[in-house]
N, C-alpha and C positions, 0 to 999 in steps of 0.2 A: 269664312267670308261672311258678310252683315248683304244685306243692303241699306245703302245710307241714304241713297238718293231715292223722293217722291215718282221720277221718272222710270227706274228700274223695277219697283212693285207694278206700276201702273204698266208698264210695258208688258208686265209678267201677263198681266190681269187680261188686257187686250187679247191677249193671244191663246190666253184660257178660254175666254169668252166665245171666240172666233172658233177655235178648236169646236168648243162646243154646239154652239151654232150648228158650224158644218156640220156635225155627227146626227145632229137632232135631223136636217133638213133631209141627209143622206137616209134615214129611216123613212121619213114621209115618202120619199122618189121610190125606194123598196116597195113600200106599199103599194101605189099607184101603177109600180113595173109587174105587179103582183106579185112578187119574191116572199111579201112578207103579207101580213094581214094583222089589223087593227080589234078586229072583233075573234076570229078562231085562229087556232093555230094550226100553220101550215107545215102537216108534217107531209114530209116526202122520201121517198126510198132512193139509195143513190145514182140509180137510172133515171129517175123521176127525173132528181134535184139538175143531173147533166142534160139532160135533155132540154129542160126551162132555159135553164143558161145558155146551150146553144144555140134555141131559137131568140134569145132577146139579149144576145151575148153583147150587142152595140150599146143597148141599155145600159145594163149590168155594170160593163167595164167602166163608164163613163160615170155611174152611183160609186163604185168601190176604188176608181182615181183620186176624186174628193174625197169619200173615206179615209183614205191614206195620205190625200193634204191635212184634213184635220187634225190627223193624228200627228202628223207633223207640227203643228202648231201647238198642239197639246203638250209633246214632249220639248217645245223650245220652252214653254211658258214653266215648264216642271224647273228645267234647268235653272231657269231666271228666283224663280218663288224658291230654290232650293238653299238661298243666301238667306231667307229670312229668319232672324235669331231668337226662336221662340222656342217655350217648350209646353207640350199636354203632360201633364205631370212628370213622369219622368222621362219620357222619351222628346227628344226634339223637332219641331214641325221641319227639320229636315230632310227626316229618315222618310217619313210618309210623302213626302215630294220624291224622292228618289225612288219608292215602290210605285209611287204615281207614272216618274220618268220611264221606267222599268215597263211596265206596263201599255204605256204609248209606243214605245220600241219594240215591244215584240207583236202589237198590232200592226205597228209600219210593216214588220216582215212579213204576217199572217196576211196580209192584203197584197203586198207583193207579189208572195209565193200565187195568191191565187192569180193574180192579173196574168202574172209570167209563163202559169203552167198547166192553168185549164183549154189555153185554144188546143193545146196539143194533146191533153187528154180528154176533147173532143173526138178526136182520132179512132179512138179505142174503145168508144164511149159502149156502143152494140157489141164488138167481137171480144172485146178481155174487159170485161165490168170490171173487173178486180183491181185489174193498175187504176183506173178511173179511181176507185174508192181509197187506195193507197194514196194519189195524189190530192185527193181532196180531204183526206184523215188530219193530214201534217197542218196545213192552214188550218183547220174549223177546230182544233186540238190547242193551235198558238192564239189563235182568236178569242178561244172562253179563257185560256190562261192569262190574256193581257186584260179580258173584260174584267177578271176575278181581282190583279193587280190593283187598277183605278179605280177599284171599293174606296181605295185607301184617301183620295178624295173628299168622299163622307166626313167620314174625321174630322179633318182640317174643316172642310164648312161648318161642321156643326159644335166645333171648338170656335169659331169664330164670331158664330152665332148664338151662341148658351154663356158662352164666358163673359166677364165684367167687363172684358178691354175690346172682344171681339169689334172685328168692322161691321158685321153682316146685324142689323137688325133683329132682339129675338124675336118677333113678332113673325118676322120673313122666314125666320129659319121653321120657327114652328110652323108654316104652313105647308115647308115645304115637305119638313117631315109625312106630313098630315096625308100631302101627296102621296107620297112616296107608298108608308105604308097601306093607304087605301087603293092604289095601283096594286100590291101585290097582292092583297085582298082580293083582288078583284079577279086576280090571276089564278088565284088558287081555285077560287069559288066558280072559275071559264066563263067570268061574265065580261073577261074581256081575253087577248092574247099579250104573250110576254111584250111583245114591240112596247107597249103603251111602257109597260115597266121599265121599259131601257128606255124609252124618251124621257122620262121622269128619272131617272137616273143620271142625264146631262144638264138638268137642272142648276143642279149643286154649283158645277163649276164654271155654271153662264152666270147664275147670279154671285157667284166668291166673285169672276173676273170683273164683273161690273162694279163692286165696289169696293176690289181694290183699284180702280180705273180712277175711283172717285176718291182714294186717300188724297187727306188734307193734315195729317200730323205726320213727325219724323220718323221713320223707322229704323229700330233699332236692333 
């Protein structure tokens, strides 16, 4: 399948956009709900991590519902971008939309399992720490594997960006790079925490969806 129609890209692109959006905004509320932190990293032990949750479990749930809208958005928009008939040398911008879609999907679940199965493994939280860690292992397990999936993102932006025909300006793509790398710089060096790097990581796909929003030639 192609996409032919200027509506169909743009459609895609919207709801990348949005996907992203959300995901960005959902880290900022993290932060704020203190879950996560901007400057150190928040590590905590899995009595710690259960405990946070169930005292601010109204928060939480309410940050990781949208979470799991975006990702909704993300994986329609994979689906939609998955028609465009292009290729990065030998492999086709298909394949990487489908490890993109791949990726959204098993955060959908990663976000589910937790919405659906932490009130109850509040339960057990003090007497069997153990099921607690068991039921929070399976989501934080599917969560880095869909993070690791929507690398594949990258890619595509910065084929779009570097290449002759690309939509994405190089100008925009090199900064974003610029971003990027100097986030993880920054990460290694603990002059800031991972969050900053996963905010700069939805970057890519706010700005690919913006201007595919803004295609003005046919696609083929």
């Amino acid at each position: 399948m192609e996409i032919q129609t200027k509506p169909e890209l743009r459609m895609g692109g919207l709801l990348l956009s949005l996907g992203a959006l959300i995901t960005i905004i959902c880290i900022f509320l993290e932060v704020n709900a203190g879950w996560a932190s901007l400057v150190v990293e928040m590590k905590r032990t899995d009595l710690e991590a259960g405990k946070f949750l169930y005292e601010n479990w109204d928060e939480m749930n309410s940050i990781w519902n949208w979470a799991l809208y975006g990702n909704v958005f993300l994986a329609l928009s994979s689906m939609i971008l998955f028609k465009v008939n292009q290729k990065i040398g030998w492999f086709p911008l298909s394949l990487f939309w489908a490890v993109y879609f791949l990726g959204s999907l098993i955060l959908i679940i990663s976000f589910a399992l937790s919405l659906g199965s932490y009130p109850h493994a509040f339960k057990v939280l003090d007497d069997e720490l153990y099921l607690f860690e068991a039921l929070r292992g399976a989501p934080l397990f599917l969560f880095n594997l869909g993070a690791l999936f929507q690398t594949s993102v990258f890619i595509i932006y910065f084929f779009e960006g570097f290449s002759k025909k690309g939509r994405v300006p190089q100008w925009i793509a090199g900064i974003t790079l610029l971003l990027m790398v100097g986030s993880f710089v920054a990460v290694i060096l603990g002059a800031v925490s991972f969050a900053v790097f996963a905010i700069t990581c939805f970057v890519p796909p706010l700005v690919l969806g913006l201007f595919y929003m803004k295609e003005t030639r046919k696609t083929k």
